[in-house]
N, C-alpha and C positions, 0 to 999 in steps of 0.2 A: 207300458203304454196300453189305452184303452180307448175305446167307441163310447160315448158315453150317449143314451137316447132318455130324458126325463118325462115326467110330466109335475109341472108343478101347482100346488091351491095355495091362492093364502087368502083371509078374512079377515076383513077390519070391522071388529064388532063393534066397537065405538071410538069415539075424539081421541078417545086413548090407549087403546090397546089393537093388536092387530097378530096374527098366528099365521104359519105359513108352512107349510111340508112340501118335499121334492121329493119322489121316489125313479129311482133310475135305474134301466136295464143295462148293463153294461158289456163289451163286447171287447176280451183280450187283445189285443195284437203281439204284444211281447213280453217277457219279463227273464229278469235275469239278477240275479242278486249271489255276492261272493260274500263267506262269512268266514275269516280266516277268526281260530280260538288261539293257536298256539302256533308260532314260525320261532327260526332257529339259524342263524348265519355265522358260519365260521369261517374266516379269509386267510387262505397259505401266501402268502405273499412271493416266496419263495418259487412255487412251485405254478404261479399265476392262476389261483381256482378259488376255489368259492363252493363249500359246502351249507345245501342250503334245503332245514326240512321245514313244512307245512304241513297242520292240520286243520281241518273245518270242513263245509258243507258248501256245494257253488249249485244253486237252480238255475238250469235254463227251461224256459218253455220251449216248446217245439216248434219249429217252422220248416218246411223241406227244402232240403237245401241249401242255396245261399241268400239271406233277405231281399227281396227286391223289391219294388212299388208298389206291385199288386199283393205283398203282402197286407198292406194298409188298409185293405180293404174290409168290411165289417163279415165277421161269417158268425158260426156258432159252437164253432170249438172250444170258446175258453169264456163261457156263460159267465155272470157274476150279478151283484143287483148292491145297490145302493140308498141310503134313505139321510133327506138332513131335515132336519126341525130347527124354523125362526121362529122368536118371539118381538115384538116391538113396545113400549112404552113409553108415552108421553107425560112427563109429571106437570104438575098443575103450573108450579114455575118455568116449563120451555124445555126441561130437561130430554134428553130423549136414548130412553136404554134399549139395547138390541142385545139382545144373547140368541146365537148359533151350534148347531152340532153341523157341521158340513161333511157331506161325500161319509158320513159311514159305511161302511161294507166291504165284501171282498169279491174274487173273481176264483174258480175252478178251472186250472191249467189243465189241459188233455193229459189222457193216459200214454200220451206218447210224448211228456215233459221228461227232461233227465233230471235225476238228483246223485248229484258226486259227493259222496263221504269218503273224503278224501285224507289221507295220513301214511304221507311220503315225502323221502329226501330224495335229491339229485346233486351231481358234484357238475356245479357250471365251468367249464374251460374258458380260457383265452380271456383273460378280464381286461386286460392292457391291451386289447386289438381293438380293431375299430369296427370288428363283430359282434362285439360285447352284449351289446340289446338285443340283438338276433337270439344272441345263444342263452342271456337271463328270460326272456322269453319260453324260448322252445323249453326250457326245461323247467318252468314251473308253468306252462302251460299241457304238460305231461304231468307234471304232479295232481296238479287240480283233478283233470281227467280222468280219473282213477279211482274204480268202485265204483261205477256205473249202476243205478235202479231207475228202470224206465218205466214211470208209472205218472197218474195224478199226483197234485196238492193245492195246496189254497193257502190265497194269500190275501190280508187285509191291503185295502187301498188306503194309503195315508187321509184319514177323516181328521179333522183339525174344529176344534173347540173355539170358540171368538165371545168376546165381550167388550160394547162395547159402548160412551156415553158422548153425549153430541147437544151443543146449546146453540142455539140462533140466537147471534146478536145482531140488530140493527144498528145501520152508522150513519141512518138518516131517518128525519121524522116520515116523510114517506115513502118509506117502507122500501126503495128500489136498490137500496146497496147492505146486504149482511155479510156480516161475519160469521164462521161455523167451526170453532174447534172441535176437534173430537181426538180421545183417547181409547186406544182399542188393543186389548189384551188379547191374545193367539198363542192354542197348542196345539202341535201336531199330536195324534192320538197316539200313533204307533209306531212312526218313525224316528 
């Protein structure tokens, strides 16, 4: 999650074409992403457990202590910046094509963000109590945890790609009732 403050231009150079850019300061509040590569579950039925390994990589950004409200607030810890470019055209027949790059960019998480490179088993107890989620919890909440490097990184903010075509039809001679289909293609860039 992020503060987002822009400033945007755009120009309509003629009947038919028109350009537009956003450039945005952007301002952290959170982030957090788990990136499991490889897990591994094995079940003793027998014995009521559950052997269970993980590897991969889990970001958290920093926040002190436990999140509350006033974390929301906009500060300068976790800098970032953003830019999207429109374009607009109008074809001689009514047609009307818009192509977008929105929100590219990233954000630079403080030197006080964790990064867990993680690649660890635990043997979960008690699978048949009614503790069960408590304790598949606790212990891959310990696994993750594990190989702590407390430093920066940076992360792309999902910018997403659009295209897209739009025709006015009128459904009276004057002019007061249209119709407007439009078809509109959309990729997330990074996510």
């Amino acid at each position: 999650t992020y503060h987002q403050l822009s400033f945007t231009y755009r120009e309509k150079f003629n009947s038919q074409f028109a350009f537009g850019v956003k450039i945005s300061a952007l301002l952290g509040i959170q982030y957090q992403k788990l990136e499991i590569t490889h897990s591994k579950a094995v079940y003793d039925n027998l014995k009521d457990t559950a052997g269970v390994a993980l590897q991969g990589t889990y970001y958290d950004s920093y926040v002190p202590g436990n999140f509350i409200s006033r974390d929301y607030l906009p500060t300068l810890r976790n800098p970032g910046a953003s830019i999207s470019i429109g374009t607009t055209y109008r074809t001689e027949d009514s047609f009307i094509l818009q192509g977008n790059i929105k929100d590219l960019g990233f954000i630079h998480w403080s030197s006080r963000s964790n990064v867990y490179n993680f690649n660890n088993s635990a043997v979960i107890l008690g699978l048949s109590t009614p503790q069960r989620e408590d304790s598949i919890y606790n212990k891959v909440y310990k696994i993750i945890h594990n190989n702590n490097i407390i430093g920066s990184f940076a992360t792309p903010i999902d910018g997403r790609a659009e295209l897209s075509i739009n025709k006015v039809i009128w459904l009276d001679d004057d002019k007061m009732f249209k119709y407007s289909p439009s078809a509109v293609a959309s990729k997330e860039l990074f996510n």
